[in-house]
C-alpha positions in Angstrom: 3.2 40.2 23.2 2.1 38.2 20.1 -1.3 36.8 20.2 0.2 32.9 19.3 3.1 33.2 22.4 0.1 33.9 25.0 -0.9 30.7 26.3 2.7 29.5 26.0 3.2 32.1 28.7 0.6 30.7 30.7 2.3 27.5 30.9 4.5 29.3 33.4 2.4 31.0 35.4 -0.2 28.1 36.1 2.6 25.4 36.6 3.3 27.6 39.7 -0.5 27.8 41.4 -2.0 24.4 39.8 -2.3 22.7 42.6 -5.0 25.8 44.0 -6.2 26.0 40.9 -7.2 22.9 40.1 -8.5 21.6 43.7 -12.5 21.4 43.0 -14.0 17.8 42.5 -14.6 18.6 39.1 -10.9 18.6 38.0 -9.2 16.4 41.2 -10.1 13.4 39.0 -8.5 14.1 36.2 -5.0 15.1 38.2 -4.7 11.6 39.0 -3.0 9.1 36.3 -2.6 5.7 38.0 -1.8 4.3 35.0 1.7 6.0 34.5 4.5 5.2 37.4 5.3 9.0 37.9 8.2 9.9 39.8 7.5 13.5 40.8 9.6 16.4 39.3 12.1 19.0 41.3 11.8 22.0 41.8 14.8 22.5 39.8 13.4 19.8 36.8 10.0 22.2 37.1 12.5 25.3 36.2 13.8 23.4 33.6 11.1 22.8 31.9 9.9 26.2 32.0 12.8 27.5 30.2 12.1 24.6 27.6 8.7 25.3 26.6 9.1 28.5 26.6 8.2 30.3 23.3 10.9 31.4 20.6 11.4 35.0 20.0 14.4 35.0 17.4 13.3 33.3 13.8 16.4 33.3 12.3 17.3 29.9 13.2 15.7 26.3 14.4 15.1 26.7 18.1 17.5 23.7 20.2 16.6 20.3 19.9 13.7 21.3 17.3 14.9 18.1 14.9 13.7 15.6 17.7 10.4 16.3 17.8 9.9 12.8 20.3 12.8 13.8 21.6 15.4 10.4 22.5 12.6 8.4 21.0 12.6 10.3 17.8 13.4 7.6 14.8 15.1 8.3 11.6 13.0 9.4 8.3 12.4 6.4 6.2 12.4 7.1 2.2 9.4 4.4 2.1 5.5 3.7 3.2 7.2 2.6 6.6 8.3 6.4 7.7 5.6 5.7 11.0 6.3 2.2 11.7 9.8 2.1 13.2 9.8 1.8 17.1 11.0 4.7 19.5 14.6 5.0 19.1 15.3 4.6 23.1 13.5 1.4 24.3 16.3 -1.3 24.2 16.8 -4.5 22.9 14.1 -6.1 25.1 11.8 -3.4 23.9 12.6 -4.0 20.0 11.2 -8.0 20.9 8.0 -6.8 22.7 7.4 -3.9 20.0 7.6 -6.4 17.3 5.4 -9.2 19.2 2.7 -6.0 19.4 3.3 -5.5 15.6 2.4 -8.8 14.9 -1.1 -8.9 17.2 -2.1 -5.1 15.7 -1.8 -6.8 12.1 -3.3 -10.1 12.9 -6.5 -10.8 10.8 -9.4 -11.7 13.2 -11.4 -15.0 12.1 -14.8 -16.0 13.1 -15.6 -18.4 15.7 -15.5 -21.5 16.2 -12.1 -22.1 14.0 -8.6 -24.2 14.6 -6.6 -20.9 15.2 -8.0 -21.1 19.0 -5.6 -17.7 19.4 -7.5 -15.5 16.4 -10.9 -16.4 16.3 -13.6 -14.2 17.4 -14.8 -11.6 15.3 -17.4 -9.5 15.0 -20.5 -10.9 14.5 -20.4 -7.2 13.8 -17.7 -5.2 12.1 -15.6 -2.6 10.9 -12.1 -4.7 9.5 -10.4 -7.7 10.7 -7.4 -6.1 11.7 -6.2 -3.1 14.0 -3.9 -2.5 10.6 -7.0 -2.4 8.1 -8.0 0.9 9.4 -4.1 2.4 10.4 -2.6 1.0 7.0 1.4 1.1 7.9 0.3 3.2 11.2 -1.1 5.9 8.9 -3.9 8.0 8.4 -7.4 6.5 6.9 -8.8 7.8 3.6 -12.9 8.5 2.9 -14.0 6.2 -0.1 -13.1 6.6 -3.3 -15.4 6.9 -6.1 -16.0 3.1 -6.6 -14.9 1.8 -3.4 -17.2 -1.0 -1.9 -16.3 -0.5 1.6 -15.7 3.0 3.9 -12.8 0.8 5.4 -10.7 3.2 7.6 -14.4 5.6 8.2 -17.3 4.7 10.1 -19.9 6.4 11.3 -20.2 6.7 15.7 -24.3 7.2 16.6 -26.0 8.1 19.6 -28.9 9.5 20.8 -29.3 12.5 23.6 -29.5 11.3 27.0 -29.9 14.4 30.2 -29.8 11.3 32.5 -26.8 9.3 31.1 -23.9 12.2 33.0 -21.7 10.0 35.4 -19.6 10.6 37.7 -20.5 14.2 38.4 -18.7 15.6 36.1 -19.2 18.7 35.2 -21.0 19.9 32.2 -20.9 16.2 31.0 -23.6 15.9 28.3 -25.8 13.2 28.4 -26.2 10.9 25.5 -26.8 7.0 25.2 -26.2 4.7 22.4 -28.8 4.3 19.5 -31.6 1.3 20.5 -30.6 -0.6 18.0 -27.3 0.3 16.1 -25.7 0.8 19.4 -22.1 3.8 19.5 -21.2 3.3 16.3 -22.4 1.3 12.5 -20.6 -1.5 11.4 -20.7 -1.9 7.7 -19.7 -6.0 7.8 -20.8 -9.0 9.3 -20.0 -12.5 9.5 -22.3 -14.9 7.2 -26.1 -15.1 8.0 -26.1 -11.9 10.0 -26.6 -8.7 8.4 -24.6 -5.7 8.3 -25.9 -3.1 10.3 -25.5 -0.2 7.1 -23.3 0.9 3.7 -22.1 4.4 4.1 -22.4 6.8 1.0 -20.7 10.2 0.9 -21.4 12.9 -1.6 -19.3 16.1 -2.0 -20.4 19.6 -3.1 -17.6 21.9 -3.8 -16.8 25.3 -1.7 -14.7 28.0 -4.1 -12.7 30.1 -1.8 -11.5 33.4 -2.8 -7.3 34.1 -1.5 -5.3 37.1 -1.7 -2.7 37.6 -4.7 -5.5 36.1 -7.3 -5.1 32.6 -6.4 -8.1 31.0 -5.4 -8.9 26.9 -3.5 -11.9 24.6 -3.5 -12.9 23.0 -0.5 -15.4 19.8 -0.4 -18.4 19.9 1.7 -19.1 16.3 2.5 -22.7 14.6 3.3 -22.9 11.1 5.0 -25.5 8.4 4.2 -26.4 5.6 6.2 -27.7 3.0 3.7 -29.0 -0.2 3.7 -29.6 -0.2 6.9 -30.3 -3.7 8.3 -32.1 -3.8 11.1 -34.4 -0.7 10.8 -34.4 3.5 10.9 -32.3 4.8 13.2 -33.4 6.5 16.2 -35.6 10.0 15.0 -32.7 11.7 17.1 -29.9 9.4 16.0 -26.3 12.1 15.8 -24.0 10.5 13.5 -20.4 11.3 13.8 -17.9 10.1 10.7 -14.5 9.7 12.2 -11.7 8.6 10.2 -8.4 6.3 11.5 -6.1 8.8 12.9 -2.4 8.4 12.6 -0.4 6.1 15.1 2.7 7.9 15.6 4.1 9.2 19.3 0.6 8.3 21.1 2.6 6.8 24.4 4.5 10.6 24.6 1.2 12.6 24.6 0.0 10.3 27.0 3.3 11.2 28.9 2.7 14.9 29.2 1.4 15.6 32.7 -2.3 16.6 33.2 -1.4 19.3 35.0 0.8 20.9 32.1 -2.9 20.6 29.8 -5.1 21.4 32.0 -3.1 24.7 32.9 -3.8 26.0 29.4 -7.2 25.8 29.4 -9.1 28.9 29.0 -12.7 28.1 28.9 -14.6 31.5 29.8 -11.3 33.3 27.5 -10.2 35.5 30.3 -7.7 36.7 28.9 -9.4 38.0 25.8 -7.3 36.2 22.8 -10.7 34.7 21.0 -9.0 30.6 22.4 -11.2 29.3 25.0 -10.0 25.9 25.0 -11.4 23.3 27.3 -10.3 19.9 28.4 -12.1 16.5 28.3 -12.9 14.8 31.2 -14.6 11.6 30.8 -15.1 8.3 32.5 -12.9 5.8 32.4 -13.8 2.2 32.1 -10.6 0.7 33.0 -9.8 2.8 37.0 -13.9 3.7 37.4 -13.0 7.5 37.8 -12.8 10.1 35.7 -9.8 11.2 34.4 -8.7 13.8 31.2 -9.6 12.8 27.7 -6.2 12.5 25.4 -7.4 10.0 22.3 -9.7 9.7 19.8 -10.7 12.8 17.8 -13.1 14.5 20.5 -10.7 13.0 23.2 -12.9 10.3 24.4 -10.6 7.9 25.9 -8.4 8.8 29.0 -5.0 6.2 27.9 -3.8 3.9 25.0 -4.3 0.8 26.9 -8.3 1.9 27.0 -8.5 3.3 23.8 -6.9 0.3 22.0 -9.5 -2.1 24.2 -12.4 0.1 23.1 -11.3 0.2 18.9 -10.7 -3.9 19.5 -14.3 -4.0 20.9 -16.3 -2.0 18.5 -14.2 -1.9 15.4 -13.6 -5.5 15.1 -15.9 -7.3 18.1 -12.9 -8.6 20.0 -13.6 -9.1 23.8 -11.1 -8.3 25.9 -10.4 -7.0 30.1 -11.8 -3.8 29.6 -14.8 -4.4 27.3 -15.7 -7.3 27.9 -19.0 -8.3 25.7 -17.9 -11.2 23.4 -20.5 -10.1 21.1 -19.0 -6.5 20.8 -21.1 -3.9 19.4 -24.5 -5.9 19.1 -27.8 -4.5 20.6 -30.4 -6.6 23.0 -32.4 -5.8 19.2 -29.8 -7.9 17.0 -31.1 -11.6 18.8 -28.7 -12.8 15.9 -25.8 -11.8 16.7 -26.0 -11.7 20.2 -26.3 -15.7 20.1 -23.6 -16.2 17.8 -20.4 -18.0 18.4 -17.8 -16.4 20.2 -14.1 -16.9 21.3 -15.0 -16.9 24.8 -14.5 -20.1 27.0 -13.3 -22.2 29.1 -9.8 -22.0 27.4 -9.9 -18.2 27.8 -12.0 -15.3 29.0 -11.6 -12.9 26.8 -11.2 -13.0 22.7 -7.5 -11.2 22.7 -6.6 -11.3 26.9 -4.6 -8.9 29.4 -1.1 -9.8 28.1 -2.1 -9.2 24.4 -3.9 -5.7 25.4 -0.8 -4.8 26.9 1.2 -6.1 24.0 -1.0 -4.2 21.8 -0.8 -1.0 23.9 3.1 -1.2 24.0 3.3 -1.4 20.5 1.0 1.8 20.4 3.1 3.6 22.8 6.8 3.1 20.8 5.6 3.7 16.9 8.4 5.9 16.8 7.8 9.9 15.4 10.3 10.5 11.9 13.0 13.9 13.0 12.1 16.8 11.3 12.9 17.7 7.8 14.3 21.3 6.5 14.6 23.3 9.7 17.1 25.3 9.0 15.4 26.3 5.6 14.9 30.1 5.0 11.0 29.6 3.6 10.2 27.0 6.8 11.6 29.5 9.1 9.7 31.8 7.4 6.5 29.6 8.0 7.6 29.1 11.7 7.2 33.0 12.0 4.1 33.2 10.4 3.0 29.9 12.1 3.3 31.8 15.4 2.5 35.8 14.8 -1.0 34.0 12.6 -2.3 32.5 16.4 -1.6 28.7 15.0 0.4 28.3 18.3 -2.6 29.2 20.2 -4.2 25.2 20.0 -1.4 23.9 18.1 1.0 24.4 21.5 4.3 22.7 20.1 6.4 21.9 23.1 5.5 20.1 26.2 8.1 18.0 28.3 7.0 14.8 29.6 6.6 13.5 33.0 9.6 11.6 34.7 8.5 7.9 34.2 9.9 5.1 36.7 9.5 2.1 34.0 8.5 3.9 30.7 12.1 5.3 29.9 11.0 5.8 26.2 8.8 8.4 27.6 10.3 9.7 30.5 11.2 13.3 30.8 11.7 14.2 27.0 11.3 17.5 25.6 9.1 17.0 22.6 7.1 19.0 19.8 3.8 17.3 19.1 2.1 20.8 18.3 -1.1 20.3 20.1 -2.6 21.7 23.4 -4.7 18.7 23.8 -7.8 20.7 24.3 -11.8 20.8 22.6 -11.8 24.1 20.6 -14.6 24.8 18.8 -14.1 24.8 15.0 -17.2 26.3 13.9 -20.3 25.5 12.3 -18.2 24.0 8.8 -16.9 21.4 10.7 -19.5 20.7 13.4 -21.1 16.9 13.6 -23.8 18.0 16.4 -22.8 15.0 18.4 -21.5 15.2 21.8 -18.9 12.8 23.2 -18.9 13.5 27.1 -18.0 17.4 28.0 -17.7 18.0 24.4 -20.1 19.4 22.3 -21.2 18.8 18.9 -18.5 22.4 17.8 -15.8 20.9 19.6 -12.4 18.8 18.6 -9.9 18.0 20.1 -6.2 20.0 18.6 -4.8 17.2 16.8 -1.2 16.9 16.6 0.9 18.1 13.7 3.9 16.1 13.9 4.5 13.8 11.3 2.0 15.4 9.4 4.4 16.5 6.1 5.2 12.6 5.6 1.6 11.6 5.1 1.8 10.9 1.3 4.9 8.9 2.1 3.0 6.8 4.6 -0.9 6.7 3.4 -0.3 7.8 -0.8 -2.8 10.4 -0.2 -3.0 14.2 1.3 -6.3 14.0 3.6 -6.7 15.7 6.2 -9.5 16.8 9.3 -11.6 14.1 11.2 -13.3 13.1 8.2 -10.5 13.2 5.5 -12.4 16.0 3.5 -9.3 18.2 3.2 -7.1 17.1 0.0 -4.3 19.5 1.2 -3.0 21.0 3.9 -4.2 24.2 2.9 -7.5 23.2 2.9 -7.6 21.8 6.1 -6.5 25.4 7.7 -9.0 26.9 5.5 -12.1 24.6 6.8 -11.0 26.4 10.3 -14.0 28.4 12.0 -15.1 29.5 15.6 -12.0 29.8 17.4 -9.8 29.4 14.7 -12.0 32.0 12.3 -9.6 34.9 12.9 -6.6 33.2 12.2 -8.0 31.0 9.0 -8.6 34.4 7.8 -5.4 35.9 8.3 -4.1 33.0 6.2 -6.6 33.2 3.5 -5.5 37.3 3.1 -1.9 37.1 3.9 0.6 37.4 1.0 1.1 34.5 -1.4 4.3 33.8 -0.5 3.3 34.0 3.3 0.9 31.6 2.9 3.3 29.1 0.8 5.4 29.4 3.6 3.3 28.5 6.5 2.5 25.3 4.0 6.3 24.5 4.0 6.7 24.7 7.5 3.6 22.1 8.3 5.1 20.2 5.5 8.4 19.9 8.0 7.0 18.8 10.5 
């Protein structure tokens, strides 16, 4: 059996003893999902999706389906910057009207308080943009600064410091860490007037040459983060700073759709069976049910749903209270007196900065952003890349079909067969790519597989070709070739595989 169908297989063979096999307290939590209305599948559904999943065999042709990569919610390819802003192609009329109301509060620019737009005021005192859209320009992905650039405005920096005694919950393996004294989980590089900014961020490249088979040879950019100007003191002596760049926005409600189970059954973390993949799932605490529950979002997999990921990026990356983190003040420290005691968009007239209906409008606009159908699939080189895609061990974290649970009021989700090309799991990436900074079970190896689809229209959306958490790939190509740990043996097999192999893998990422 090839190496990249093996933990397709075991897909199969867990879905049938997962309920055994996942029945310590360590994983019960992150069964549960009481924030999707799950209507339980058949027996006959569970055989069904068995058969879907299953791996191909026969490259010849595109597998069934394989043009609908969100399945019924897959949208149209736009020939324009707006290929990732279209909403999921099966949530009705009444959908359309909520998507766009969502639209309009993701690209609403935050003011400071007090102001006469009672609805918009409240941000910061400290910042990262004024809009949820700053960061995801038209739902894309961010950029690193440019040579010039004033501002890092879709990368920041996250910081925190170890803490043995901060594990909650009992989870296992959970490793400790707190937020800096004084620049709290993560640096904000503006401010409203009379308040500083807590730093500038500088980033300086030194270039990597990489030898490839056939003569041809790539240069990969080793990156180095600053934190400068800071203003309001050194960081912590065991400060860990993490740069993490705005992800794309596309399909987020279907990954949060596939069923725990289904994830958690390809996790291999001791690598029993020998293949080299010992992927591992995130469990972490979530702030909105007080359990724990499996990590899905952010690049580490930090946040269990949209709904608590969206609260947590309004709260830190633009200071915007809300039902789930509450502080009007957002990010600022006991230290910061300044901020602390500045006006805010809390009152009488509301509780919260943006409240529960706008969250939710917000979250439902995050769910829909529709994926673009695939491109090419029935050309010779991407089937080609498909092949080598698969026989390479890419498959092995980049698992490209799940099916989704049955949903009882999420119909844009419910039961579709889709092709995000991601396990979902923390691999570790090796020492290249490390940032030494844990985020719950992970470590400071570890990422989360981030999914692929979409991924050939990102010059269309963003006008550039970066790549990896921190945007230090320029090309696709790169970004396989910054693979380690897990990933080594197969980054290698790319880097000596025939030229036209290895043009051919490109064109079949570039399809997707």
């Amino acid at each position: 059996m090839q190496r990249g169908w093996t933990r397709r297989s075991k897909l199969s063979a867990f879905a049938i003893v997962i309920g055994a096999a996942l029945s310590t307290a360590a994983l019960a939590g992150p069964l549960d999902e009481p924030h999707l209305p799950i209507i339980p599948r058949t027996e006959a559904e569970a055989a069904r999706v068995a058969d879907a999943v299953r791996a191909p065999e026969d490259f010849s042709a595109p597998e069934r389906f394989e043009t609908l990569p969100a399945g019924a919610a897959t949208v149209r390819v736009r020939n324009s910057a707006d290929a990732f802003s279209d909403p999921s192609n099966n949530i009705g009329f009444d959908g359309e009207l909520k998507f766009k109301v969502g639209n309009g509060l993701f690209r609403k620019l935050w003011v400071s308080s007090p102001s006469s737009a009672l609805a918009s005021d409240g941000l910061g005192p400290l910042f990262n943009a004024r809009s949820c859209q700053s960061c995801h320009i038209k739902d894309g992905r961010g950029h690193p600064p440019e040579p010039g650039d004033e501002n890092a405005i879709s990368l920041f920096l996250r910081v925190s410091i170890p803490d043995e005694a901060a594990a909650i919950g009992g989870i296992a393996e959970y490793l400790g860490t707190a937020p800096d004294p004084t620049y709290g989980t993560q640096l904000q590089d503006f401010a409203l007037p009379g308040i500083p900014a807590e730093y500038r961020l500088e980033v300086d490249y030194v270039e990597i040459p990489v030898a490839l088979s056939g003569g041809e040879t790539a240069s990969l950019r080793a990156p180095t983060y600053r934190a400068e100007d800071l203003g309001y003191g050194p960081l912590h002596p065991q400060a860990m700073l993490s740069p993490r760049i705005a992800p794309q926005m596309i399909g987020l409600g279907l990954l949060e759709a596939i069923p725990a189970a289904d994830i958690l059954a390809l996790a291999d973390p001791d690598d029993a069976d020998g293949d080299g993949i010992s992927g591992r799932a995130n469990i972490v605490w979530s702030a909105e049910y007080d359990m724990p529950m499996l990590g899905r979002f952010g690049l580490k997999a930090g946040s269990p749903t949209v709904r608590e990921q969206s609260a947590g990026a309004f709260a830190g990356d633009i200071g915007i209270s809300n039902p789930i983190f509450a502080d009007p003040f957002g990010e600022c420290t006991t230290i910061q007196d300044a901020c602390r005691t500045a006006p805010h968009g809390d009152g009488d007239e509301r509780v919260h900065e943006v409240d529960g209906v706008g969250l939710d409008l917000v979250t439902f606009y995050s769910r829909n952003l529709g994926v673009p159908a695939r491109r090419d699939v029935d050309a010779p080189e991407v089937l080609r890349g498909k092949q080598v895609f698969h026989d390479t061990g890419c498959a092995s974290c980049h698992t490209p079909k799940f099916v989704t649970h049955r949903l009882d009021d999420q119909p844009a989700q419910s039961f579709q067969l889709i092709w995000p090309h991601t396990d979902m799991l923390l691999h570790d990436m090796g020492e290249g790519l490390a940032d030494h900074r844990p985020e719950a079970r992970a470590n400071g190896r570890e990422w989360r597989t981030p999914p692929l689809w979409g991924i050939g229209l990102t010059e269309r959306v963003s006008g550039h070709t970066y790549f990896l958490h921190d945007g230090r790939a320029r090309s696709l190509l790169e970004a396989v070739l910054w693979h380690g740990g897990e990933a080594q043996a197969a980054r290698d097999t790319v880097a000596e595989m025939p030229p036209e192999d290895r043009a051919a893998l490109v064109s079949y990422l570039e399809s997707l």
